[in-house]
C-alpha positions in Angstrom: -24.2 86.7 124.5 -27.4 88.3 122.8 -28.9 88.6 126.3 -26.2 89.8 127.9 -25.8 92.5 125.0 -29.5 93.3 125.3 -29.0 94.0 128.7 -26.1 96.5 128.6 -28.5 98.7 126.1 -31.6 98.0 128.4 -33.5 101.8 129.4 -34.0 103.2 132.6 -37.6 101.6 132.9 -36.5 98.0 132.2 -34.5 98.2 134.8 -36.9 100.2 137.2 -38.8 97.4 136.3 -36.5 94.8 137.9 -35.9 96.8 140.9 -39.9 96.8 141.4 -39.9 92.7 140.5 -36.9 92.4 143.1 -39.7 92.9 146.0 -40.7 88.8 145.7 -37.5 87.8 145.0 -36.8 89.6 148.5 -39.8 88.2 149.8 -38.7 84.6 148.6 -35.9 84.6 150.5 -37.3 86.0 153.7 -39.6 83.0 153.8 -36.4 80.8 152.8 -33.7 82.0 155.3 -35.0 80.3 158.5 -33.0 82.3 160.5 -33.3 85.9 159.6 -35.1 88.9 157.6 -32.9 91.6 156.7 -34.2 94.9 155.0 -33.3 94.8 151.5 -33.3 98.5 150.9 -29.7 98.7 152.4 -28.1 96.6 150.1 -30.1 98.4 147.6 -28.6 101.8 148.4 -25.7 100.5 148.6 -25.4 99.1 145.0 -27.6 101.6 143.3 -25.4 104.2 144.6 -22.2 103.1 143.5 -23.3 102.2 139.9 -26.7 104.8 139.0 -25.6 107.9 141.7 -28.1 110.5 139.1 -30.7 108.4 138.4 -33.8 109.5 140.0 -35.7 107.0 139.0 -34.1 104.4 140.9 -34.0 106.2 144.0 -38.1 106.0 143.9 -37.4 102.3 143.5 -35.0 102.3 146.5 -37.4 103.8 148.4 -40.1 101.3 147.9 -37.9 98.8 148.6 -37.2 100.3 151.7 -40.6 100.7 152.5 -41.5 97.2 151.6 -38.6 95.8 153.0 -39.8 97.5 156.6 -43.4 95.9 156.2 -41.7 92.5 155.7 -39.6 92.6 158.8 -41.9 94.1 161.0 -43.9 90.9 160.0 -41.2 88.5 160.3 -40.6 89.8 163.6 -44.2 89.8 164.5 -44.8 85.7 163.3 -41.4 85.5 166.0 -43.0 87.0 168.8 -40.3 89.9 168.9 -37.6 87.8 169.8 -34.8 86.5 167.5 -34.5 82.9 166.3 -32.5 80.8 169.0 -29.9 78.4 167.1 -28.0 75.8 169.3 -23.8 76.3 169.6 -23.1 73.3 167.3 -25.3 75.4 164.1 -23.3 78.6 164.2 -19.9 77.6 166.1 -18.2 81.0 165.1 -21.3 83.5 166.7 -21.2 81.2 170.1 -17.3 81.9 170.4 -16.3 84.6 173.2 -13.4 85.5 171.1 -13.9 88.4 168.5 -11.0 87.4 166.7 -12.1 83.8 166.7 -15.6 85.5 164.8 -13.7 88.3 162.5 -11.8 85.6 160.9 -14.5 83.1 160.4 -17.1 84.9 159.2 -14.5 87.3 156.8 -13.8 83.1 155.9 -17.2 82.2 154.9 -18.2 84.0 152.0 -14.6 83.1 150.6 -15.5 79.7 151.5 -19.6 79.9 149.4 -17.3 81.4 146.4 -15.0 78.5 146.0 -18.0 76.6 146.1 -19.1 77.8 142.6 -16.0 77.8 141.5 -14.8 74.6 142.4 -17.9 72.4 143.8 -15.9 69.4 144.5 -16.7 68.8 148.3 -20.7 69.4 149.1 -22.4 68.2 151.9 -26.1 68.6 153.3 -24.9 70.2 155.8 -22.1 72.4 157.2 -22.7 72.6 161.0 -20.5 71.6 163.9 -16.8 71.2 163.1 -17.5 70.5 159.7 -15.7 74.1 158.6 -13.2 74.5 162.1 -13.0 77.9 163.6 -10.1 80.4 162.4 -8.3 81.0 165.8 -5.4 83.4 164.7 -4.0 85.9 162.2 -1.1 83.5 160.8 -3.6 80.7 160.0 -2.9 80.0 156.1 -7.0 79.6 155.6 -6.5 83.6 156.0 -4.9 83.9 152.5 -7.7 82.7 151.1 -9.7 85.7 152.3 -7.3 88.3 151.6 -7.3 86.4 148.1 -11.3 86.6 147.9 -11.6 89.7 148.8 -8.7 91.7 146.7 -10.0 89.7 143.3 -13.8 91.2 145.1 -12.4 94.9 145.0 -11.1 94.4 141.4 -14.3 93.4 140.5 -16.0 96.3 141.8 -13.6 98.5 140.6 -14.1 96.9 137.0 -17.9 97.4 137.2 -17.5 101.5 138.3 -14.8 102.1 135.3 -17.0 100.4 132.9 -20.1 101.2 131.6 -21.7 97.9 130.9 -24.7 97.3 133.3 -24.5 93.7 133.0 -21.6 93.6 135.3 -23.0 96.0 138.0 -26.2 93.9 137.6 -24.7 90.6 138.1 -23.3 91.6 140.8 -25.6 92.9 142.3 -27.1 89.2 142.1 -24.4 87.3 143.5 -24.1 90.0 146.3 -27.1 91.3 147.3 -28.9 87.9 147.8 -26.2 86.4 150.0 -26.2 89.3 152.6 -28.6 87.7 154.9 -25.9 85.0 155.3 -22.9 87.0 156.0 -23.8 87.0 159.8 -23.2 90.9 158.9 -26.6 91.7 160.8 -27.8 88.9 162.9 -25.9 86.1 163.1 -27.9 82.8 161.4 -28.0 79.5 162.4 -25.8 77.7 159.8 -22.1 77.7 158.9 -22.6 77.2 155.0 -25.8 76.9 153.6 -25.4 75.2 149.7 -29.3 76.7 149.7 -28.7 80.3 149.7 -26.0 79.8 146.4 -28.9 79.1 144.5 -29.4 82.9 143.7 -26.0 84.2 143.6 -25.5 81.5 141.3 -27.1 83.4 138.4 -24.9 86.0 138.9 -22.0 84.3 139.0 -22.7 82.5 135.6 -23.8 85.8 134.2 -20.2 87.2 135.3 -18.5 84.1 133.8 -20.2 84.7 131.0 -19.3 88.3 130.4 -15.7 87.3 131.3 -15.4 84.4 129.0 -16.7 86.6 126.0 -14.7 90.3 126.7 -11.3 87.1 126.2 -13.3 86.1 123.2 -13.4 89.5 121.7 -9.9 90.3 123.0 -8.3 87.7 121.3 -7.5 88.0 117.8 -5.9 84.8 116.9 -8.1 82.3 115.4 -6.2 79.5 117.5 -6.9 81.1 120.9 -10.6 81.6 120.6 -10.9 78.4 119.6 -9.0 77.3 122.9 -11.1 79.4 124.8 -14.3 77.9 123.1 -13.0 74.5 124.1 -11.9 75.5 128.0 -15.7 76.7 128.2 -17.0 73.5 127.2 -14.8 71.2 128.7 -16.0 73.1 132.0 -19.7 72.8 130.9 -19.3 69.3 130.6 -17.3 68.8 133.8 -20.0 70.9 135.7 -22.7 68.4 134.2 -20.8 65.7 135.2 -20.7 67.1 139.1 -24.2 67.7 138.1 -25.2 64.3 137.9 -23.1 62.9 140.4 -24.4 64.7 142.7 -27.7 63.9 141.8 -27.4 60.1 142.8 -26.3 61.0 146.1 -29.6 62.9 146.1 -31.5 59.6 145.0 -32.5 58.6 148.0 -31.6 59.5 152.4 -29.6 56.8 152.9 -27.3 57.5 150.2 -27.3 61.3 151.2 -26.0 61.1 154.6 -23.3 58.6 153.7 -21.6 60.8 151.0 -21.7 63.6 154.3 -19.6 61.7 156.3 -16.3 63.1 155.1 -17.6 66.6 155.5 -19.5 66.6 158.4 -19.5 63.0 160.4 -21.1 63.3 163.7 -24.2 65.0 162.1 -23.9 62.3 159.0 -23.7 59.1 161.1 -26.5 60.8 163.3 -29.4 60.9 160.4 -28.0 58.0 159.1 -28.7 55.8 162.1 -32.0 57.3 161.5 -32.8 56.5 158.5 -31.4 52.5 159.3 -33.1 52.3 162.5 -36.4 53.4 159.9 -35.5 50.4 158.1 -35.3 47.8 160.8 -31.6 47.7 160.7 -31.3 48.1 164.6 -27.9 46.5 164.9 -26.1 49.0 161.6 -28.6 52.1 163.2 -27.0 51.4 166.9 -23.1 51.4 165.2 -23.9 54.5 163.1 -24.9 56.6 166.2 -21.9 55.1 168.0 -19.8 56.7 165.1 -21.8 59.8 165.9 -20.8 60.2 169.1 -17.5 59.2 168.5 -16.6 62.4 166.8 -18.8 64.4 169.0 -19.5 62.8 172.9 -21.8 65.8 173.4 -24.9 65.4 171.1 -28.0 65.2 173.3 -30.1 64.7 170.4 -28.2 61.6 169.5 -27.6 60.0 172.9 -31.2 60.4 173.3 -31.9 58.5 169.8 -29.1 55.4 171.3 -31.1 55.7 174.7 -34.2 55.3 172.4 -33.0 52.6 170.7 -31.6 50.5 173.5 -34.9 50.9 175.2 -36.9 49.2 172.0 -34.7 46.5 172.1 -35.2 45.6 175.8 -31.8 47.1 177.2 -33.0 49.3 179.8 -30.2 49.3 182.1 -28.0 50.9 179.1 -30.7 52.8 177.8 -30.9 54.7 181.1 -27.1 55.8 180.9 -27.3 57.5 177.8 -30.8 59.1 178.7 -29.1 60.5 181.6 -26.1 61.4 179.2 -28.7 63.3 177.1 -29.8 65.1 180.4 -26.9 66.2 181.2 -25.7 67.4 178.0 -28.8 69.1 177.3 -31.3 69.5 180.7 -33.8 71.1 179.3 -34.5 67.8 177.4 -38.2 66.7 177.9 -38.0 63.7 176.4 -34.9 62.1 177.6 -36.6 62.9 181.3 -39.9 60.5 179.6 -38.0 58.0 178.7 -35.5 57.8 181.7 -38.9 58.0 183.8 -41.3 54.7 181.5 -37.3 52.9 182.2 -37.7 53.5 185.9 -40.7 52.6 186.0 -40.3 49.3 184.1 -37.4 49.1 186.9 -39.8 48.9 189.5 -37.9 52.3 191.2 -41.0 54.5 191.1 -39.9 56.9 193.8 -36.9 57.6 191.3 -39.6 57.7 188.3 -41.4 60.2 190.3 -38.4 62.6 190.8 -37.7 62.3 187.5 -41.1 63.4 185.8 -41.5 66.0 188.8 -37.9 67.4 186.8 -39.7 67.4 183.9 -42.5 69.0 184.6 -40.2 72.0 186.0 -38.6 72.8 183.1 -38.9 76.1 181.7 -40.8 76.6 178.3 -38.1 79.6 177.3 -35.2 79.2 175.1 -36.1 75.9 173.4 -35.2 73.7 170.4 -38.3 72.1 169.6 -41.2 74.1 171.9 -43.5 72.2 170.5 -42.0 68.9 171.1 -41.1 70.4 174.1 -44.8 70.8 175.6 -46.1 67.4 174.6 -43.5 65.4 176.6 -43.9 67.7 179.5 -47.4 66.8 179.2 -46.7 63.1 178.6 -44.5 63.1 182.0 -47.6 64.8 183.8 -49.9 62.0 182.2 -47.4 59.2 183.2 -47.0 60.6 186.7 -50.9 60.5 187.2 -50.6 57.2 185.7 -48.5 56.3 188.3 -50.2 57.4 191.6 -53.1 56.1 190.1 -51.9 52.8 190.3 -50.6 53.3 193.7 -54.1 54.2 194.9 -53.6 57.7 195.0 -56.9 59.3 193.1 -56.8 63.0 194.1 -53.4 63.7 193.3 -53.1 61.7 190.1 -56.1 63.9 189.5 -54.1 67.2 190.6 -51.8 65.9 188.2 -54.2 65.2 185.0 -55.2 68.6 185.2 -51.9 70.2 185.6 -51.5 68.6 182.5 -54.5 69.6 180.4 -53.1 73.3 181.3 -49.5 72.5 179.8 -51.4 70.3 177.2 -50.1 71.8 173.7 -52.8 72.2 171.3 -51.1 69.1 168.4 -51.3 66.8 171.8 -53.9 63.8 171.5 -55.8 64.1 174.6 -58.0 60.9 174.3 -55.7 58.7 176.7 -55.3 61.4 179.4 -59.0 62.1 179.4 -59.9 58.2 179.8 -57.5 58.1 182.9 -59.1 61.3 185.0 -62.1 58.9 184.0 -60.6 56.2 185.9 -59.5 57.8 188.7 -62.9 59.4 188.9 -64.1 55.8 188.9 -62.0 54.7 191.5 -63.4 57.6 193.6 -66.8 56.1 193.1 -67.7 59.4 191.6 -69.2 57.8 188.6 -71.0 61.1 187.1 -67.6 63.0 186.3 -65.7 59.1 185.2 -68.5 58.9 182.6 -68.2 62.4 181.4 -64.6 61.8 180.9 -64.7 58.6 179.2 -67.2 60.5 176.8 -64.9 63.1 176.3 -61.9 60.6 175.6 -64.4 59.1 172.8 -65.0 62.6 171.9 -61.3 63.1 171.5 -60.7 60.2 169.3 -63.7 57.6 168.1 -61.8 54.9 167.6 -59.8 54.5 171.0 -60.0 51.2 172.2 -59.3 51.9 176.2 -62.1 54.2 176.4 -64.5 52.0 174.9 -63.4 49.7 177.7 -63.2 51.5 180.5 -66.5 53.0 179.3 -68.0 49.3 179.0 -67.2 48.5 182.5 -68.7 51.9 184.0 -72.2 50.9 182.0 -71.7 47.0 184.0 -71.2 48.4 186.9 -74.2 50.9 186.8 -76.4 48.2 185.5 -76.8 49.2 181.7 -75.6 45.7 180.7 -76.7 45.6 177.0 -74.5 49.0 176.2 -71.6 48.0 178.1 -71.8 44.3 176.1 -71.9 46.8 172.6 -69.1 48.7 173.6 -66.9 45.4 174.5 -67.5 44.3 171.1 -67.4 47.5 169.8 -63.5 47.5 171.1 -63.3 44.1 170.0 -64.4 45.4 166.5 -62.0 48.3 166.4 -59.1 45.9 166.7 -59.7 41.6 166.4 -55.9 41.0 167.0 -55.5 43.0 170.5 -56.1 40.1 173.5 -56.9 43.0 175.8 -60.2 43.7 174.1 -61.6 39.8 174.7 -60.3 39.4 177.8 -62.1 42.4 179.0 -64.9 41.4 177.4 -64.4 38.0 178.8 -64.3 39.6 182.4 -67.8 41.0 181.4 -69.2 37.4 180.5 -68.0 35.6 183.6 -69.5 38.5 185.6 -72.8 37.4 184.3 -72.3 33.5 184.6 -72.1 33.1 180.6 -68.9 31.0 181.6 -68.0 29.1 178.3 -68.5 32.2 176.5 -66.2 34.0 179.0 -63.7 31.3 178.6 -63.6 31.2 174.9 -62.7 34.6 174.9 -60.6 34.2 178.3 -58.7 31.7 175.5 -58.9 33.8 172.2 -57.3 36.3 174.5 -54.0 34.4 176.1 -53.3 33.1 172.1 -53.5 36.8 170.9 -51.4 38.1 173.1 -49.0 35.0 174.5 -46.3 37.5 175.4 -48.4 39.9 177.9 -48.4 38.7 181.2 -51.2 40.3 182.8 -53.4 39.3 179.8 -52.1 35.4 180.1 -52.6 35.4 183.8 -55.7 37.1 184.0 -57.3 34.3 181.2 -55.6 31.3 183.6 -58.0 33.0 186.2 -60.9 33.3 184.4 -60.3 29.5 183.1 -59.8 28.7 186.3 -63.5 29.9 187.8 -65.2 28.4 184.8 -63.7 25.3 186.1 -61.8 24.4 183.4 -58.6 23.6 185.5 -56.1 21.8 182.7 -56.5 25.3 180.3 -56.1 26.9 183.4 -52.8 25.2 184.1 -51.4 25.7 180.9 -51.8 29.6 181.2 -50.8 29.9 184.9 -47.4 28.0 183.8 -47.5 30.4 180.5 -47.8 33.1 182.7 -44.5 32.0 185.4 -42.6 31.8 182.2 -43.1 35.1 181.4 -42.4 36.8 185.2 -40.5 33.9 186.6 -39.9 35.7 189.8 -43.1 36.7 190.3 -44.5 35.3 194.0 -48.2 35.4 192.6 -47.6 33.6 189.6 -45.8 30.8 191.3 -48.3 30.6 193.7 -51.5 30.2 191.6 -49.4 28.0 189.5 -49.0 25.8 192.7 -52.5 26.0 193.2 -53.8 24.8 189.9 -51.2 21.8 190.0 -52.3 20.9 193.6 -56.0 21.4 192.3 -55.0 18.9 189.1 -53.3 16.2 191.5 -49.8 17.2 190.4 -48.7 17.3 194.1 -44.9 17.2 193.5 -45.1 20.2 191.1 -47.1 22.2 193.2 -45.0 22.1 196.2 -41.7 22.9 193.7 -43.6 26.0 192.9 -45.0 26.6 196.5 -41.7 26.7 197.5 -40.3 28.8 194.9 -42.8 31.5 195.9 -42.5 31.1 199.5 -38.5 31.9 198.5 -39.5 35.1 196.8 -41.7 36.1 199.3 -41.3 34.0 202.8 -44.1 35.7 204.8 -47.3 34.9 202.1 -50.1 33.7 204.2 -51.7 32.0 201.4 -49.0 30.1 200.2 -48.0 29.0 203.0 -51.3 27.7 204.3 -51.5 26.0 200.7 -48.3 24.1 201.5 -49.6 22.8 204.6 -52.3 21.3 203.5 -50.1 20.2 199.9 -48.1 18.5 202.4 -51.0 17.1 204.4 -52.5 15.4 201.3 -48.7 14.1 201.0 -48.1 12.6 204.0 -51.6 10.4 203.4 -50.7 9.1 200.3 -47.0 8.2 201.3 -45.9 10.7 199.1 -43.9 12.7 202.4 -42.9 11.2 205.5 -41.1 14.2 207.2 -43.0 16.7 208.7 -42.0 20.5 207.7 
């Protein structure tokens, strides 16, 4: 009560002195609103005018605050590129309605809405977006007598604060007010529905009017018996406000906890980061339900249908993956990634002319008007680098190289470049042109010292030009980087058995297969190497490895045929044989291989029908 006393007496230049010190708080909350910077010398004016019309020495304070206020929204707008923030329709529901009515009445709602908050902060939520506060559609909505109701007990304050002369009610006024203007949609309109954030401010001067109110009924009151209720009401609504207090705070302890006490307020975007911050914590089964919930309440979230796609793709459901991409897609199409991800799926698919189309799409999309432009730019790059990647291994060198460099163009500056370089290195390779494939593969190293496929690729470009001793120390090198990748030894193995050091290569050929068991082309390529160092009962265990992991796969069938008819296990090679000749009926190789199979048959009685 002592301050608040002190502050009623304060002279002029105390308080010129907090109009000059209000130039960082203004500056505090231009760098907090994300959406907006509004010139505080209007609000200024407006205040000062009503409450200190003949002071002149406020008006040279308004003035610098105008001033001041100018220079910070010509920078604002100059960090923005001249162009105002761009919010999607589910942030600010009310400024994307065509109906002015529809806006008037929600946003006259609002600020009714933020003061009910501090007086009554029973429902909070991280956030307010979407449907979480629906749209006032008409005049005889009862949620309208709650803004009449704000606004006439607003007037009477005002009026209160001209009549009197205290300055502490002007000034805390002034504080709940003036810092809350930027997120009245009165200028620009922002990209949130309620923001708990900008209360933090406005909350000083609403304490510091509770304060003066609860002590002008102290004074007022002459009966022992009532000040003493009054004494009691104000702590009994200290401690209930510390109660909130802490409450609250446990929903703060941690994400998890966070989200779930949104739900009630706001459940599609609740569920949404929920399923997040599960999916973060391996819980892939609760992480998928919680973005079904999400969707549930709002079908139209490409940023969540995305996340689902995403999820179903890491847990080997592609078919269902690819529905919700293209759900994504078509709720959002300037969505880069979804167009990725629907692409690597196709791809997996084997339906690469599809694939192609797809990252083509992507590729097209225009860089205006976007969410994340960042995020944007990297997965149009990464669809450019998968699309090279692509007609690369089609055989198609120049215009995966066309492609590569299309990329580097749209390449965003936070984009890791090492694994796009090391494939114009390839293709380069493939082209025989080996001068530009080893300046790319340095440039990949470059890029990033540690990359393992560059230190390969690199290793076999120094075989196949003869320098033999620094493509073996960039093989082990790789190997080095990472023991537990099979890739690295099997390359390396590839190496050895190119120079006749054949147990060496088949050691590795074996350290390889065990590494990665699960990788076909790793398994199947150590079989093979086995298999030319002659060591034909490893080989057969990673040919048949290798058929267990692609089944339907003609060549693994038929090497696996091969191996068994090369290890006297006639019967099982001509099961396999056959299998592949099923898959694939006009395969020279295997059928040639039968014949004879069937040949060695026949002598030992073992067939005594011809085919």
């Amino acid at each position: 009560m002592q301050r608040l006393q002190e502050l009623e007496k304060s002279p002029i230049n105390q308080k010129t002195t907090l109009a000059l010190a209000s130039h960082d708080i203004f500056l505090l909350l231009l760098l907090a609103f994300q959406s907006i910077a509004v010139p505080p010398s209007f609000s200024s004016v407006v205040v000062f005018s009503l409450f200190q019309r003949r002071n002149v020495h406020l008006l040279l304070s308004v003035l610098l605050l105008a001033a001041w206020g100018a220079v910070l929204l010509v920078c604002r707008l100059y960090w923005m590129g001249n162009k105002p923030p761009n919010f999607s329709n589910s942030d600010n529901p009310a400024g994307d309605s065509p109906s002015l009515l529809t806006r008037a009445l929600t946003f006259l709602y609002l600020p009714a809405v933020n003061m009910w908050l501090l007086l009554c902060p029973d429902t909070l939520s991280f956030d307010w977006s979407m449907d979480a506060l629906p749209l006032i559609r008409g005049i005889v909505e009862w949620r309208n007598l709650h803004t009449v109701a704000f606004y006439v007990g607003l007037l009477l304050l005002t009026w209160f604060g001209l009549c009197t002369r205290r300055n502490v009610v002007a000034f805390s006024l002034g504080l709940l007010a003036i810092p809350f203007l930027p997120a009245t949609n009165l200028f620009f309109y922002v990209g949130f529905v309620i923001a708990e954030r900008v209360l933090y401010i406005p909350s000083m001067g609403f304490c510091l009017l509770l304060a003066v109110g609860l002590r002008s009924l102290y004074v007022r009151l002459r009966r022992r018996s009532s000040r003493t209720v009054v004494v009691y009401c104000s702590a009994a609504m200290v401690l209930l406000f510390g109660v909130k207090t802490v409450l609250r705070n446990q929903d703060w302890q941690n994400e998890e906890m966070l989200y779930k006490s949104g739900i009630y307020v706001n459940p599609a975007k609740a569920w949404g980061n929920l399923g997040n911050v599960l999916k973060n914590q391996g819980k892939m089964a609760e992480a998928e339900q919680a973005y079904r919930n999400a969707l549930y309440y709002r079908r139209n979230m490409a940023d969540m249908l995305y996340n689902l796609g995403l999820l179903l793709q890491e847990n080997n459901k592609f078919s269902e993956a690819l529905h919700y991409y293209k759900l994504a897609i078509g709720s959002r199409p300037t969505l880069a990634s979804a167009y990725l991800n629907t692409g690597i799926v196709l791809m997996n698919q084997g339906r690469l002319d599809e694939a192609k189309r797809t990252f083509l799409t992507c590729a097209d999309i225009p860089d205006e008007n976007l969410k994340d432009p960042h995020a944007h730019k990297s997965s149009v790059t990464s669809c450019l680098y998968n699309l090279g990647k692509l007609l690369h291994e089609q055989g198609h060198q120049e215009e995966a190289l066309t492609v590569y460099k299309e990329a580097m163009r749209k390449m965003p500056r936070q984009f890791a470049p090492q694994s796009l370089y090391n494939m114009m290195g390839e293709a380069y390779m493939r082209l025989n042109k080996l001068t530009d494939a080893e300046h790319w593969y340095k440039e990949s190293l470059r890029a990033k010292p540690d990359h393992i496929p560059a230190h390969l690729t690199y290793g076999k470009l120094l075989a196949l030009t003869g320098q033999k001793t620094g493509a073996e120390r960039y093989f082990l090198k790789a190997i080095q980087l990472d023991p537990t990748k099979g890739n690295c030894y099997m390359h390396y193995g590839q190496f050895l058995l190119e120079e006749s050091r054949l147990l060496e290569a088949a050691e590795m050929a074996e350290k390889a297969a065990r590494l990665d068991s699960g990788e076909f082309d790793v398994v199947f390529s150590a079989a093979h190497m086995l298999r030319q160092a002659s060591l034909n009962d490893a080989a057969e265990k990673y040919y048949g490895q290798a058929a267990s992991i692609r089944p339907n796969y003609p060549a693994a069938l038929m090497n696996l045929g091969a191996i068994l008819h090369l290890n006297g296990k006639l019967q099982e090679a001509e099961t396999n044989y056959l299998r592949a000749l099923q898959l694939k009926p006009d395969d020279t190789i295997t059928q040639s291989n039968l014949r004879k199979l069937w040949n060695i048959m026949e002598k030992q009685g073992l067939r005594t029908m011809g085919p």
